[in-house]
N, C-alpha and C positions, 0 to 999 in steps of 0.2 A: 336420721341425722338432721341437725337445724342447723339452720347457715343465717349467719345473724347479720342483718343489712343495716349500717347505719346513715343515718337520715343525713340529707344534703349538707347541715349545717356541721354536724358533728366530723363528716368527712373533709371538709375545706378545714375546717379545726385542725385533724391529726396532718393533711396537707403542711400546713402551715409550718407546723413543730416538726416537723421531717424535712422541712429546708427552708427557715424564715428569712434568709435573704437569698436573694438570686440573684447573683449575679453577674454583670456581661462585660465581658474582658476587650478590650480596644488595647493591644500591644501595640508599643510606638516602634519601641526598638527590641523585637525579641531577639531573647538569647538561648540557645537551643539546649545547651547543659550547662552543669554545673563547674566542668574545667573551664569554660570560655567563659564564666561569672568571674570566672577567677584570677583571669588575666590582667585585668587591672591592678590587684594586689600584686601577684608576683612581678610586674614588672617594676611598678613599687619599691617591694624587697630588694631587686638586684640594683635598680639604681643605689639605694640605701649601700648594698654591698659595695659596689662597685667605688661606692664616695669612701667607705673603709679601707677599702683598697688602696683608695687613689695616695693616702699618705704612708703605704709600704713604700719598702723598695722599689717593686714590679711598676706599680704607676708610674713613679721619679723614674724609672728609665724610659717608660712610654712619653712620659710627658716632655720628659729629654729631649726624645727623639721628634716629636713632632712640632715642640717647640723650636726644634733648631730646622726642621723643615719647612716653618713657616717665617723663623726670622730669615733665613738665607736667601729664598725663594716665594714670599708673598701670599700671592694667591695662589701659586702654581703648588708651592708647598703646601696649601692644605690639601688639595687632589692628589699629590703625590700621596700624603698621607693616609688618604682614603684607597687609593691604589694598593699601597702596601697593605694595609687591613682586610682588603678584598682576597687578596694572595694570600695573606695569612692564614682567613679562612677554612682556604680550602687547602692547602700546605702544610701546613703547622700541624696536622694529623692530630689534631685534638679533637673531634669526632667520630671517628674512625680511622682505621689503621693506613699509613702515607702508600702503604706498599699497593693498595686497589686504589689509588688515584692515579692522572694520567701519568704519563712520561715527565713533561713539561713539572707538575707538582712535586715529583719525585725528586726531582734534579732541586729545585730550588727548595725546599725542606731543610737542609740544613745550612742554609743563610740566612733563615726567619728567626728573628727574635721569641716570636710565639713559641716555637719547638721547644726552644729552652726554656720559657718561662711555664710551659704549662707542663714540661716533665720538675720543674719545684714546684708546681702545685699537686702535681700526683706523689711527690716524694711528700710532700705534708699533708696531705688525706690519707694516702694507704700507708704510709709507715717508710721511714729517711735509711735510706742508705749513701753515707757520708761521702763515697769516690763519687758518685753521680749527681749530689747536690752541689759537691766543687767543682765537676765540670762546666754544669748548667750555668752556675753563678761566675764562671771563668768567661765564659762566654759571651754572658750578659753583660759583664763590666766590660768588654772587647767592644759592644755595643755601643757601651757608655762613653767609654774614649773616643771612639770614632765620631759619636754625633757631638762630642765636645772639638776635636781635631777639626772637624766638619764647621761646625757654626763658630770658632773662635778664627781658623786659618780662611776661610772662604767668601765670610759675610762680606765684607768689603770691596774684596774683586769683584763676586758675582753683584751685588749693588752699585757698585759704579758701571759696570756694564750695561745692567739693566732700566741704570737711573732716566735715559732715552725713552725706551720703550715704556715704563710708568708712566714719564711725564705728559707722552701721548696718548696714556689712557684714560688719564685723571681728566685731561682736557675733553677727550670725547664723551663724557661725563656715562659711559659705561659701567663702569667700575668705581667704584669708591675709595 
């Protein structure tokens, strides 16, 4: 048997052609797969969503509401509103079912506007059944009255109340 040696030059050659660049990776910011490349699009998409949203219904009552918890109450109304959202969260039984949440979630689950907005989003993905979309939307509008009840009968009182305590804050140039 003959075993065929080729000469230094010709080996650096086939070298060459079996991997003519080499190269060395200096990662700045690795990103370990493919789902977490992709996080920046989809969150992307859902703002996108969420802005198609925002001129349904379902927005106009959110925006309702939180618009009228910040005209009533200031700053305090935005934290309110973030409070409530937090609750929603984990309340509103839109990721899993309210009944293995605690006591405390259980009890306030059906005072959440979420419960009912996301049982009309499951009634327009999985298919409408008409007594439970007029519930939800019974409900919802109950929502809508209140934070119109709320921001047209309250503003006033609770602003002149509070019109002290601003003006001590504006001063102490804390708060803007």
């Amino acid at each position: 048997m003959r075993t065929i040696v080729f000469p230094i030059p010709a080996q650096r050659e086939s070298e060459f052609f079996a991997e003519p660049v080499v190269l060395k990776e200096n990662k700045l910011f690795p990103i370990p797969n493919y789902g977490s490349a992709m996080s920046p699009f989809f969150t992307t998409l859902s703002l996108w969503a969420g802005a198609l949203l925002l001129v349904s219904l379902l927005s106009a009552l959110f925006m309702l509401m939180v618009c009228t918890l910040v005209s009533v109450f200031g700053n305090i109304g935005k934290a309110m509103a973030i409070v409530l959202l937090v609750l929603q969260l984990a309340g509103a039984g839109g990721t899993f079912p309210v009944q293995v949440t605690p006591p405390f979630f259980q009890a306030i689950h059906p005072f959440l506007p979420f419960t009912y907005a996301t049982g009309l989003m499951r009634e327009a993905t999985g298919g409408i059944v008409g007594k439970l979309v007029r519930a939800d939307l019974l409900r919802l509008s109950a929502y809508a009255a209140a934070s119109l009840v709320v921001g047209l009968s309250l503003k006033r009182i609770i602003n002149r109340a509070s019109a002290a305590m601003v003006a001590r804050a504006r001063e102490s140039r804390l708060i803007h």
